[in-house]
C-alpha positions in Angstrom: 0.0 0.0 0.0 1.7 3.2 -1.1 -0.6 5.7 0.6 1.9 8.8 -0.2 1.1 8.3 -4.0 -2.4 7.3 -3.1 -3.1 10.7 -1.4 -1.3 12.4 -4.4 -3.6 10.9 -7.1 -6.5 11.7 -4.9 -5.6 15.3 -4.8 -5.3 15.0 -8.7 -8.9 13.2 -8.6 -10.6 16.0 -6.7 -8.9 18.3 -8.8 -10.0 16.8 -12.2 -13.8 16.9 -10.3 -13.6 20.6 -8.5 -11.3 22.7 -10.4 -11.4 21.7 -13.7 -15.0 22.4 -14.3 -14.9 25.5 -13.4 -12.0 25.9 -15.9 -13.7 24.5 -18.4 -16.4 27.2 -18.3 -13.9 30.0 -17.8 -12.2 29.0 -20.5 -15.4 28.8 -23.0 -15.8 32.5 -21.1 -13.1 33.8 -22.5 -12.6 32.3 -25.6 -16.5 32.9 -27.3 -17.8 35.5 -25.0 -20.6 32.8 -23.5 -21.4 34.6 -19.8 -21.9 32.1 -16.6 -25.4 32.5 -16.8 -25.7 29.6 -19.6 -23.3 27.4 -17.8 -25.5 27.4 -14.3 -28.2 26.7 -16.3 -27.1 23.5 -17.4 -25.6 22.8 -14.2 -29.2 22.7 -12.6 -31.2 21.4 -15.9 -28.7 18.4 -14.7 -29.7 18.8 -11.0 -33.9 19.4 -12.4 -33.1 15.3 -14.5 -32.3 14.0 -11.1 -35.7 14.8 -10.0 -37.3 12.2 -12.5 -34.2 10.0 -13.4 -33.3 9.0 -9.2 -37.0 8.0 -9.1 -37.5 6.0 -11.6 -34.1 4.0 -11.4 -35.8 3.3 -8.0 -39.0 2.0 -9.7 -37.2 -0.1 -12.6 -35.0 -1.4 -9.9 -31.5 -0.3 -10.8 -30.9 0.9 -7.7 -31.5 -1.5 -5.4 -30.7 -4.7 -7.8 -33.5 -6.8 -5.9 -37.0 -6.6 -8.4 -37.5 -5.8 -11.8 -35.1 -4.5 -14.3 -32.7 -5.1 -11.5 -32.5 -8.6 -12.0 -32.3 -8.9 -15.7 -29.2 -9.9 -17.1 -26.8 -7.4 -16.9 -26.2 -6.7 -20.6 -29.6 -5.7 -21.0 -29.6 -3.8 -17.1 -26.7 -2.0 -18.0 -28.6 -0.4 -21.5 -31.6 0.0 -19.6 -29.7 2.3 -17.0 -27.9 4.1 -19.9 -30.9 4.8 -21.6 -33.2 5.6 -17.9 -30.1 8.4 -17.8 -29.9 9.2 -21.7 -33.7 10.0 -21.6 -34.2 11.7 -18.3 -31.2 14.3 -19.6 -31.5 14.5 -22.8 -35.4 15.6 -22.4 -34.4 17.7 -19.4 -32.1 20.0 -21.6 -34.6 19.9 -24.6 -37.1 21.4 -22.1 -34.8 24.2 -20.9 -32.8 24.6 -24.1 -36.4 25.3 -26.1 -38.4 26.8 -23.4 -36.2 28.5 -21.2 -33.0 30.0 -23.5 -34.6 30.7 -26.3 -32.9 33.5 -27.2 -29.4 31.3 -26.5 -29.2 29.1 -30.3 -25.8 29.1 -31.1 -22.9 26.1 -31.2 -20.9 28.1 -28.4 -23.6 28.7 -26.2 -24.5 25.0 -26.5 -21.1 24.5 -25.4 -21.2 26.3 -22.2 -24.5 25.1 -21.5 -23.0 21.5 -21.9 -20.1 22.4 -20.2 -21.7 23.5 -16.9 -24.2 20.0 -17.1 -21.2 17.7 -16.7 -19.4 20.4 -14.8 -22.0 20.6 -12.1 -22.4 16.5 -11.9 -18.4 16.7 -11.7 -18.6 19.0 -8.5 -21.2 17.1 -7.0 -19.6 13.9 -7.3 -16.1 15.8 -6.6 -17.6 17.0 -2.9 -19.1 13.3 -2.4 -15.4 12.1 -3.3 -14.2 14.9 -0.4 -16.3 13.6 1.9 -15.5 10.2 1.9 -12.0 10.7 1.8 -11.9 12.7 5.2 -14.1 10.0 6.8 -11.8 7.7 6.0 -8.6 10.0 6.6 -10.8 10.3 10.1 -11.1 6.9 10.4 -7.9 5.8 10.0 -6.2 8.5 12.0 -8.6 7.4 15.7 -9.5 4.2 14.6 -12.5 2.4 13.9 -13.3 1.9 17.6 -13.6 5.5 18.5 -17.2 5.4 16.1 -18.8 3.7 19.0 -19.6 1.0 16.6 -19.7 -2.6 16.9 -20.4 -6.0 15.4 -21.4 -5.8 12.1 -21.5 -2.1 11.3 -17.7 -2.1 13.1 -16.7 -4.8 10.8 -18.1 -3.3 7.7 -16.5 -0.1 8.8 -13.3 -1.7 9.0 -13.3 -3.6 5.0 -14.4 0.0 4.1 -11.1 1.5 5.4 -9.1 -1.4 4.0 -10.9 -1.2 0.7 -10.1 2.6 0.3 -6.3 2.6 1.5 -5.6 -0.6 -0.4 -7.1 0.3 -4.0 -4.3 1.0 -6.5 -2.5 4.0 -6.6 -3.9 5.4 -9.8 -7.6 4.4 -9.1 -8.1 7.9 -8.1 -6.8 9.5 -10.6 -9.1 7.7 -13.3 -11.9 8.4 -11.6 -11.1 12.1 -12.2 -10.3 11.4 -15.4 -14.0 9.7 -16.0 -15.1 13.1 -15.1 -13.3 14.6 -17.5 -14.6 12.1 -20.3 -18.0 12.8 -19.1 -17.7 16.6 -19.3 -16.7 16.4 -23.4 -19.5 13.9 -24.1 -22.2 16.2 -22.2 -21.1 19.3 -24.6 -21.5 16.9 -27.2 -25.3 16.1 -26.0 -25.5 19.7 -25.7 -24.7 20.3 -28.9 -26.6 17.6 -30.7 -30.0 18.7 -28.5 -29.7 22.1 -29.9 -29.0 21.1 -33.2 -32.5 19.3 -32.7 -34.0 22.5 -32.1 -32.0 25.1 -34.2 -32.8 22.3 -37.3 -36.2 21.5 -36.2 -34.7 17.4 -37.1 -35.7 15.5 -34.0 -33.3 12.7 -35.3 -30.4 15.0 -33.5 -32.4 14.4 -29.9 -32.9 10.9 -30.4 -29.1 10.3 -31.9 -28.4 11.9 -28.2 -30.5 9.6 -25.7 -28.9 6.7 -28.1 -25.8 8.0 -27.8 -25.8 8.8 -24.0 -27.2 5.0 -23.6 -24.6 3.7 -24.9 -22.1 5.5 -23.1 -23.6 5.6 -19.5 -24.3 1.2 -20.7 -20.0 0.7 -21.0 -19.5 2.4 -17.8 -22.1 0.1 -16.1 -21.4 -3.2 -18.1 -17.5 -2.8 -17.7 -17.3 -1.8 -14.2 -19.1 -5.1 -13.3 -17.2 -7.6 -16.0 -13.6 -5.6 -16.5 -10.8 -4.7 -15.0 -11.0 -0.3 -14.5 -8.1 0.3 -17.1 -10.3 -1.0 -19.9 -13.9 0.3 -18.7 -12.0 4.0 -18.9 -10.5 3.2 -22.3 -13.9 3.0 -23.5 -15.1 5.5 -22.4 -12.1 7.9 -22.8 -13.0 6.7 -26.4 -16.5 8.0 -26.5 -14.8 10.9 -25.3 -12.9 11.5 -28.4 -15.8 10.2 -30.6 -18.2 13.0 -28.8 -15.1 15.8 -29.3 -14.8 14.8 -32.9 -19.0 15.3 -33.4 -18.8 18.4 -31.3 -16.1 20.2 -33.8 -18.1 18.3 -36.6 -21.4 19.7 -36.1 -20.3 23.3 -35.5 -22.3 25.5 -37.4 -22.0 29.5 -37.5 -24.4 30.2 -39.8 -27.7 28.6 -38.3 -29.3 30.4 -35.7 -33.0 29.8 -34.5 -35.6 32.2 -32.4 -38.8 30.5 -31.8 
């Protein structure tokens, strides 16, 4: 166990998850004039999916495992979670993007917008992250005995601690990288959602919740059947696939005020 290195990565993890959002969307700032406004509004049209996307993961049984889709063979569980999470956020930033910022239509506005939806779900997960590592920094500094706990919680406490100390070194640092990935494929949904809109071609929406079912469908299936370098391969592949679409499906020219 090299925790020195451990704590290192961790520090790049959280950095990857809390700083580098924010970067993202000063960058996009700076470089096409796109204020903050758009980028907190995609932050909470991500925070508004939750609403509906939590709930029904609950109902379908994803989140427990025990009943219904739960219990299907996890090939077809892990597309119906990607595609529970593709539709939930996909219609979420329809909604706002139509309804809500209509006068905001162009390809760098759909960028911040996208930007500050994974950016948001970075932090979030980012202070989550924070959390648990000072519990266990706690934890291992007084000791699993000064919880109070006993039994089973005390033991379950314990294979927690060992669990997070003993993970590889670099497990950390792909986690922040996997936020990263997920950041460029949200500005790609972004972009594709207001292409939907802008080109009044609903194929654009539904080549989004496809997309993002896919993608959400490898993280799900590989984290269960392969090892973590792999699962972030493919996904750090999507990635590159979204950035590629992104520069693709730039389009100056095309702007719509309905």
């Amino acid at each position: 166990m090299n925790i020195p290195l451990l704590v290192l990565t961790l520090a790049v993890q959280l950095s990857l998850m809390l700083v580098l959002p924010v970067l993202v969307g000063w960058w996009l700032r700076k470089r096409y004039g796109v204020g903050w406004r758009i980028y907190w509004i995609g932050g909470a049209t991500f925070v508004i999916s939750q609403v509906v996307h939590l709930p029904l993961n609950y109902a379908l049984g994803l989140l427990t495992g025990t009943w219904g889709v739960g219990l299907w063979p996890l090939p077809l569980m892990a597309l119906v979670a990607g595609l529970s999470a593709g539709a939930c956020e996909q219609s979420a930033r329809w909604v706002i993007l139509r309804y809500l910022l209509r006068g905001a239509r162009s390809w760098q506005e759909a960028l911040q917008f996208g930007a500050g939806h994974g950016g948001v779900e970075a932090i979030i997960l980012g202070l989550i992250a924070l959390s648990a590592m000072g519990s266990m920094v706690v934890i291992q500094t007084t000791g699993v005995q000064a919880l109070g706990l006993e039994g089973e919680a005390a033991a379950q406490a314990e294979q927690s601690l060992r669990l997070f100390w003993g993970a590889p070194w670099y497990t950390p640092l792909l986690a922040g990288l996997e936020r990263s990935f997920a950041i460029a494929f949200h500005i790609c949904m972004a972009v594709l959602v207001m292409r939907a809109i802008t080109h009044s071609q609903f194929r654009y929406f539904l080549a989004a919740v496809a997309a993002h079912m896919l993608f959400d469908a490898w993280a799900v299936w590989g984290s269960r059947t392969l090892d973590l370098l792999p699962t972030e391969l493919g996904l750090a592949i999507g990635a590159a696939i979204a950035l590629w679409a992104t520069v693709r499906l730039r389009d100056e020219s095309h702007r719509y005020h309905a």
